[in-house]
C-alpha positions in Angstrom: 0.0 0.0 0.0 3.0 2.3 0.4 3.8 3.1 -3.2 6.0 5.2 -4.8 6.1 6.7 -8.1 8.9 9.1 -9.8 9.4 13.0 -9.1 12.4 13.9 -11.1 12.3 12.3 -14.3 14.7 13.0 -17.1 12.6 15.2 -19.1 13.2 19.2 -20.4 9.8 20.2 -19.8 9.7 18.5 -16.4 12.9 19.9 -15.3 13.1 23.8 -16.9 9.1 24.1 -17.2 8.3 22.2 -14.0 5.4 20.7 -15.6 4.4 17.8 -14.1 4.5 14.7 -16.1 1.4 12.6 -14.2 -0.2 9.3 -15.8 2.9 8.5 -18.0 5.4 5.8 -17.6 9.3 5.7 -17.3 11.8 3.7 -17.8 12.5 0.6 -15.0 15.4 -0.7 -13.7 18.2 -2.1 -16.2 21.1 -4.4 -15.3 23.9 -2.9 -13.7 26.3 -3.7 -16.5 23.8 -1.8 -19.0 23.8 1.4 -16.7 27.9 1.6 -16.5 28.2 0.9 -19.8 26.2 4.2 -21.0 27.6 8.1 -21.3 26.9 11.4 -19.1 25.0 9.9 -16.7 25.6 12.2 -13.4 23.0 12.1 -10.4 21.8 15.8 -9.4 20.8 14.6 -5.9 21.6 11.9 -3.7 20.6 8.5 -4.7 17.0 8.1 -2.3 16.9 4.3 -3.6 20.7 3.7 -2.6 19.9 1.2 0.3 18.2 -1.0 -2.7 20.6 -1.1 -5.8 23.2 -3.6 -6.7 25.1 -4.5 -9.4 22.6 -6.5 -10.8 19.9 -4.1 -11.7 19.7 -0.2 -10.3 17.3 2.4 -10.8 17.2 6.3 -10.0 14.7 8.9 -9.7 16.7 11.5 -10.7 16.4 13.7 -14.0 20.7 13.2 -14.7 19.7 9.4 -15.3 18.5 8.9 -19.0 19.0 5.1 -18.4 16.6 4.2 -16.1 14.3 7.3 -15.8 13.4 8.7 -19.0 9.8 8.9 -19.8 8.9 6.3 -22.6 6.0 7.3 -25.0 5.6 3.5 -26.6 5.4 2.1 -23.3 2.9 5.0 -22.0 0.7 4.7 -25.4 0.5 0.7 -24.7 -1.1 1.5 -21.2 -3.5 4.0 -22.7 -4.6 1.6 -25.4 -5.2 -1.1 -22.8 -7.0 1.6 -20.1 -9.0 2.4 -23.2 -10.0 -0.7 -24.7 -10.9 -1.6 -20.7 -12.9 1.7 -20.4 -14.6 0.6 -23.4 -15.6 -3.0 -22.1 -17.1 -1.7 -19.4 -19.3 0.6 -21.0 -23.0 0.4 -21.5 -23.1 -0.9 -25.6 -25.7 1.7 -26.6 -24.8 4.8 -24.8 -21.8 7.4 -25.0 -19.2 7.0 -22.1 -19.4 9.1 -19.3 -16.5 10.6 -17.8 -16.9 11.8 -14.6 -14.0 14.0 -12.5 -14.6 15.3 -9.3 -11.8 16.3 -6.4 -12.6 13.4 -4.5 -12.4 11.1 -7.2 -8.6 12.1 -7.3 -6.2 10.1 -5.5 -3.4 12.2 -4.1 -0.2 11.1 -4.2 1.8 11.3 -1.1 5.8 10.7 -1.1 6.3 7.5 1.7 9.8 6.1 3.7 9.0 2.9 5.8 5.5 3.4 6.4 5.9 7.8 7.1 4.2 10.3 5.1 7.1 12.8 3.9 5.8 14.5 1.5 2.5 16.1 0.4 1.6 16.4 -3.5 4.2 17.7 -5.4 2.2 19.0 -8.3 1.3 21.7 -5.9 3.5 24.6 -4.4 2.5 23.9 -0.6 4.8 23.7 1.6 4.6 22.8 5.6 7.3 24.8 8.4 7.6 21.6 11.0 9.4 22.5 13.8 10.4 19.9 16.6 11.9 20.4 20.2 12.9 18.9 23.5 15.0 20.1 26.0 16.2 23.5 24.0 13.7 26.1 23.1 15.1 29.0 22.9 14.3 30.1 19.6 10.7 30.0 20.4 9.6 33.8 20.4 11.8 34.7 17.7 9.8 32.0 15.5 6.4 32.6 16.9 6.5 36.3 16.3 7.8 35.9 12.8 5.3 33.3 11.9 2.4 36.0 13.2 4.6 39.0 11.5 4.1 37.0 7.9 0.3 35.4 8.7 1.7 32.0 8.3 1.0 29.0 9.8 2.9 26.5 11.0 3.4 22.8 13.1 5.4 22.2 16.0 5.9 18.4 17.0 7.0 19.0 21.3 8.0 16.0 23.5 6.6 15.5 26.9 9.6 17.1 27.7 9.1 20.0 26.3 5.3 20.7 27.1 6.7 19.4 31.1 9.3 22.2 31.1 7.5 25.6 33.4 10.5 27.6 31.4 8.4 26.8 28.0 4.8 26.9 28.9 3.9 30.3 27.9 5.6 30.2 24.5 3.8 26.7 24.0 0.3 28.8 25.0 1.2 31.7 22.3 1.7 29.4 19.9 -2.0 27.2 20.8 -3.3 31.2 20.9 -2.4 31.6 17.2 -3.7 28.4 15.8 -0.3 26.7 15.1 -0.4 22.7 15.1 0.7 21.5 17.9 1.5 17.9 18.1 3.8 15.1 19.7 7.3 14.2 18.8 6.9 11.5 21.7 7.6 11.7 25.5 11.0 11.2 26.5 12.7 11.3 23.2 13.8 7.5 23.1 15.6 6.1 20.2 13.5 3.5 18.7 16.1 1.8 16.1 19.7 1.8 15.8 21.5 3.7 13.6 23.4 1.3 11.9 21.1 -1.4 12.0 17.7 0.1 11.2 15.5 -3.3 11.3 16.9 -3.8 15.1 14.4 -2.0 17.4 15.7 -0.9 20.8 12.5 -0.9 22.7 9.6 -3.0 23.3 6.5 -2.3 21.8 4.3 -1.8 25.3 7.5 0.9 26.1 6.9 3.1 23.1 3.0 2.7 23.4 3.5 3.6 26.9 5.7 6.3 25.8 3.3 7.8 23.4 0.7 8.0 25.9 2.4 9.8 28.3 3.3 12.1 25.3 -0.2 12.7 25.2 -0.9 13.0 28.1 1.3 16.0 27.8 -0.8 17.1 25.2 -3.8 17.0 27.3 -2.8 19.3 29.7 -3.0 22.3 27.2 -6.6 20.7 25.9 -4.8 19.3 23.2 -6.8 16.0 21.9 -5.4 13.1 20.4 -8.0 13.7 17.9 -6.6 17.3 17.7 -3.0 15.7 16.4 -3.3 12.6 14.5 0.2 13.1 13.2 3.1 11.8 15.3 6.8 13.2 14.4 8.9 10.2 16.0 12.5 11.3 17.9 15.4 12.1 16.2 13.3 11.7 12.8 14.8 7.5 13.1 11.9 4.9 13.0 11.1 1.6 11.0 8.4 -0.7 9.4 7.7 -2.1 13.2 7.4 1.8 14.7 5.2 2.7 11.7 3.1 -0.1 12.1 2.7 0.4 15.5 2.1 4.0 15.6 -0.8 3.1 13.1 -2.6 1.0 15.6 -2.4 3.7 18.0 -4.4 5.5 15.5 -1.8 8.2 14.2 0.0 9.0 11.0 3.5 8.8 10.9 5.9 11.4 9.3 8.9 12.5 8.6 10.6 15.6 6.9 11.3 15.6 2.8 14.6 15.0 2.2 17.0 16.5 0.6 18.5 19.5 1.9 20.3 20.3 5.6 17.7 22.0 7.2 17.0 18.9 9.8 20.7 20.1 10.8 20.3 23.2 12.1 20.7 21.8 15.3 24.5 21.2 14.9 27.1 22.9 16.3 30.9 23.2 15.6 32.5 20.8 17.8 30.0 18.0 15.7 31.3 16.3 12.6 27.9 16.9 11.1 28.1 20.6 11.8 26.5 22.8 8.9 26.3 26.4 9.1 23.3 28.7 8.8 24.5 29.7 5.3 24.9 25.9 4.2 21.6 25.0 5.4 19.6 28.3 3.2 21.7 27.9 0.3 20.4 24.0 0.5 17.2 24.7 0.5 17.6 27.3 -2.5 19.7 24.8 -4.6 17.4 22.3 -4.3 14.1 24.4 -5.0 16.1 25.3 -8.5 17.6 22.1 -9.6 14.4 19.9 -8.5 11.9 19.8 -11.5 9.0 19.9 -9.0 10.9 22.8 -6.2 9.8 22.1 -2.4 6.4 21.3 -4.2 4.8 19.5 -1.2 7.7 19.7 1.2 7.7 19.0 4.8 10.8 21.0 5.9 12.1 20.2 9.4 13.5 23.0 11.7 14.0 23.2 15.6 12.0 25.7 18.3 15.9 25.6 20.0 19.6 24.2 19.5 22.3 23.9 21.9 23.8 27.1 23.2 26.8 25.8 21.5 25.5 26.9 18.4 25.5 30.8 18.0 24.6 31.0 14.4 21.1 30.1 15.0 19.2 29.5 11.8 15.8 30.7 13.1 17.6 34.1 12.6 17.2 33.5 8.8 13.2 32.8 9.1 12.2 36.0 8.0 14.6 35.8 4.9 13.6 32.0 4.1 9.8 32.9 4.4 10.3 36.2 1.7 12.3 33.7 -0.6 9.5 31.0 -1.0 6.8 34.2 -1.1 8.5 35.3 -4.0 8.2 32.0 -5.3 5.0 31.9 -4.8 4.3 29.3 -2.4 1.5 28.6 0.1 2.3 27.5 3.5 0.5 25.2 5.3 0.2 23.1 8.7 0.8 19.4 8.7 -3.0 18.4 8.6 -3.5 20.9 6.0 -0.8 20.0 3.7 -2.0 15.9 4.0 -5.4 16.5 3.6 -6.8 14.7 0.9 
């Protein structure tokens, strides 16, 4: 049930035009020795399907392969001959066909990563500000009153922790005030899986289902239903097929942030070997809404309410500059619930 389908294929009008390229095919995988074999072939992004190739057969979603991702016009005529003859079978012999279209006839396709939502319908320039936080939230006014400033709406995903803390209770009430979502990003901030080892799970399933229940108790306390956050945002943004299936039976959605670009690092400070500067992280999120053929289309772009004070060069500084850029570009911004609703 968790498909996927391609973003970034290697198309002109996809990738200058950003015209989307729905209902067609692309090329498949090909054998490994096929895709060394050919000329030019440079990836733009970093390879999302990496975990799964091998030298047998690989495939990219990425608009530098013209191997593996290039829309194919015989293949997508063959599927509209047989959709049509099908159409046509199932019509009433003596009367026209009818083609009815309506919104919620329309399936929305929503990007997926081991059972999490992380991304919204990239035929659309909507984008969601998710902002997470435990024991650090110092950045909290700063992004509240720029949020107000611009009349934009955001999400914040808060650990028991967080909501617990008496030094954060009145910037968590401002933010409730001004109709920001307000979810969980669980209680204690456990680490479910380990890094290297993603399928090994370092809890038991009654500890994290205790967990999120205390999360929401949390939750509770500012008159904040379960029913009023159906999205969970799991700690340190690390989860797997168990977590995903288990948040599902608690009766949440699971997500994530959109990959590709640093701003999930803002966070870091020098003395860490992932360390990425405020500049790195904007100029990541520029690159990427130029050289993508669909831009943040969709995006669920992760920030934090507070870092370490080890970090001086705090990116929440750059808001208001982020926010003009994607006005400029015309984008509408959303809150989690808002940007998933289909």
């Amino acid at each position: 049930s968790w498909g996927d389908t391609p973003v970034d294929p290697h198309s002109s009008l996809s990738f200058l035009k950003h015209y989307p390229l729905d209902g067609g095919l692309v090329d498949g995988p090909v054998y490994g020795i096929t895709y060394k074999n050919q000329l030019g072939l440079t990836l733009n992004e970093p390879d999302e399907y990496a975990e799964f190739q091998s030298d047998y057969v690989v495939y990219h979603d990425d608009v530098g392969d013209y191997c593996t991702n290039e829309p194919t016009m015989d293949g997508t005529a063959s599927l509209i001959y047989l959709l049509a003859a099908k159409e046509a079978e199932a019509a009433p012999s003596k009367s026209p066909l009818k083609r009815e279209t309506s919104k919620k006839s329309l399936k929305i396709k929503f990007s997926h990563d081991h059972g999490a939502i992380i991304r919204g319908d990239s035929t659309e320039k909507k984008i969601a500000f998710v902002f997470t936080g435990d024991e650090f939230g110092d950045g909290g006014n700063i992004i509240a009153n720029t949020l107000k400033k611009e009349n934009i709406k955001a999400s914040f995903f808060l650990t028991g922790n967080f909501y617990r803390n008496a030094a954060f209770r009145q910037i968590i009430q401002q933010l409730k005030k001004d109709k920001h979502y307000l979810g969980s990003h669980s209680d204690k901030h456990l680490l479910y899986c380990d890094w290297n080892k993603r399928d090994s799970l370092l809890l038991t399933k009654q500890q994290f289902i205790d967990d999120l229940k205390q999360g929401y108790a949390e939750l509770k306390k500012f008159e904040i239903n379960k029913s009023d956050a159906p999205y969970f945002l799991p700690p340190y943004e690390w989860y797997n097929d168990s977590i995903a299936a288990w948040t599902k039976e608690f009766g949440l959605k699971l997500i994530n942030y959109t990959p590709g670009t640093k701003s999930n690092a803002d966070y870091t400070y020098p003395a860490l070997n992932n360390y990425q500067s405020s500049d790195a992280i904007f100029k990541s999120i520029i690159a990427y809404e130029n050289n993508s053929s669909s831009g943040l289309n969709g995006f669920i772009l992760l920030l934090h309410i507070g870092t370490d004070p080890a970090r001086t060069d705090k990116f929440y500084n750059r808001l208001p500059e982020l926010i003009h850029y994607l006005k400029r570009r015309k984008y509408s911004f959303q809150t989690i619930n808002q940007l998933l609703l289909k």
